[in-house]
C-alpha positions as CSV (number, residue, x, y, z in Angstrom):
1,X,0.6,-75.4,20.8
2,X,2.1,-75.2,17.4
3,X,1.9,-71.0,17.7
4,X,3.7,-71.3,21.0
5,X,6.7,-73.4,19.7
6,X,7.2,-71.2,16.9
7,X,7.7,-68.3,19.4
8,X,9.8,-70.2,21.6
9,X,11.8,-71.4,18.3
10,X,12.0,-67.7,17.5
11,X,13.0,-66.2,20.8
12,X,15.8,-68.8,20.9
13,X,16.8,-68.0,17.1
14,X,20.2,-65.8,17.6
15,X,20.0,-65.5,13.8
16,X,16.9,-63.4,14.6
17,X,17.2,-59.7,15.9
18,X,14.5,-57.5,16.3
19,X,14.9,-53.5,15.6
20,X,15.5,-51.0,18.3
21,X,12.2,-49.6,18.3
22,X,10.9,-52.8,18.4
23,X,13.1,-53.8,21.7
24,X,12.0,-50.3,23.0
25,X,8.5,-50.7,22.9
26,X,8.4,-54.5,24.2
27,X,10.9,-52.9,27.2
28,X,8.0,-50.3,27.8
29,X,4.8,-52.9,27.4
30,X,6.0,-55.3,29.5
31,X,6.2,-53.1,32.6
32,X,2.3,-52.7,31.9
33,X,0.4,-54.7,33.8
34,X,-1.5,-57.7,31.2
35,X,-4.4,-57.4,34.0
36,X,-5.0,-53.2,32.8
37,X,-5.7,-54.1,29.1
38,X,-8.4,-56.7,30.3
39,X,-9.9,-54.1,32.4
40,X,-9.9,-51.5,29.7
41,X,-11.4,-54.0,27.7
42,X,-14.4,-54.6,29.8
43,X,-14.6,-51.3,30.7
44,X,-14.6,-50.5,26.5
45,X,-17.9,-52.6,26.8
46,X,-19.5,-51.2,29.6
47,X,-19.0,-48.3,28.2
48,X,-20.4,-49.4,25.2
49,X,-23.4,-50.7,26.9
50,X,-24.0,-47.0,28.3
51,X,-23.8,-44.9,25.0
52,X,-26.5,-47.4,23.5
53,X,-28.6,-46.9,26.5
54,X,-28.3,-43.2,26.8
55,X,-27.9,-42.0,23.3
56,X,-30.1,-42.5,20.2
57,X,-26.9,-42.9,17.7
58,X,-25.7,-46.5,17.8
59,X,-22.7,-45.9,15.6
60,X,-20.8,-44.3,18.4
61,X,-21.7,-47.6,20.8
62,X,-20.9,-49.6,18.0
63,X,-17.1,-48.0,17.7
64,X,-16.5,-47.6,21.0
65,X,-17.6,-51.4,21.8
66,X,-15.2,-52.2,19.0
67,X,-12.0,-51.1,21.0
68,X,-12.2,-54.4,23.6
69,X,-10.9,-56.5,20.9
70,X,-8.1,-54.5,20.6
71,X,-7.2,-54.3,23.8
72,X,-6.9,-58.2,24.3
73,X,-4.9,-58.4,21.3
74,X,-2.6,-55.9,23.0
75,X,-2.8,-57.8,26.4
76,X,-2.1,-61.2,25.1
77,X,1.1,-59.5,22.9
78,X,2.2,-57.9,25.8
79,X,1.4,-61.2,28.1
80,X,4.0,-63.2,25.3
81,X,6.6,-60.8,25.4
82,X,6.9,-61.0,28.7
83,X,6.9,-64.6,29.0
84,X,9.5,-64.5,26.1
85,X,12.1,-62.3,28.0
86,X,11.8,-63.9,30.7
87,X,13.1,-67.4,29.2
């Protein structure tokens, strides 16, 4: 809970402004739905799952299997700017 007070005591900080291309891109990934970068992460792993099956090169499963965790870092950022915009 300590994370999600600091956000909360930064969002309510008036002393703290963020940039304009920062306030541009939240705008933009909060109208993404946080459900589409779960889905692109399981479909990163299914993916994955398929290259290692079909091919004899497991460095290309390897990389694409590595995109899922950053799509759930991108889902949960995008999942707490919305909730801190909408406060």
């Amino acid at each position: 809970m300590a994370i999600a007070e600091t956000i909360k005591n930064l969002a309510e900080n008036e002393e703290h402004r963020e940039g304009k291309i920062t306030e541009s891109l939240e705008h933009q990934s909060a109208k993404i739905p946080s459900v589409v970068y779960l889905n692109l992460a399981f479909a990163s792993i299914a993916a994955s799952i398929a290259v290692a099956a079909t091919s004899k090169k497991a460095e290309w499963a390897n990389f694409v299997g590595l995109w899922a965790p950053s799509f759930m870092l991108i889902g949960i950022y995008n999942k707490i700017v919305k909730q801190a915009s909408s406060k």
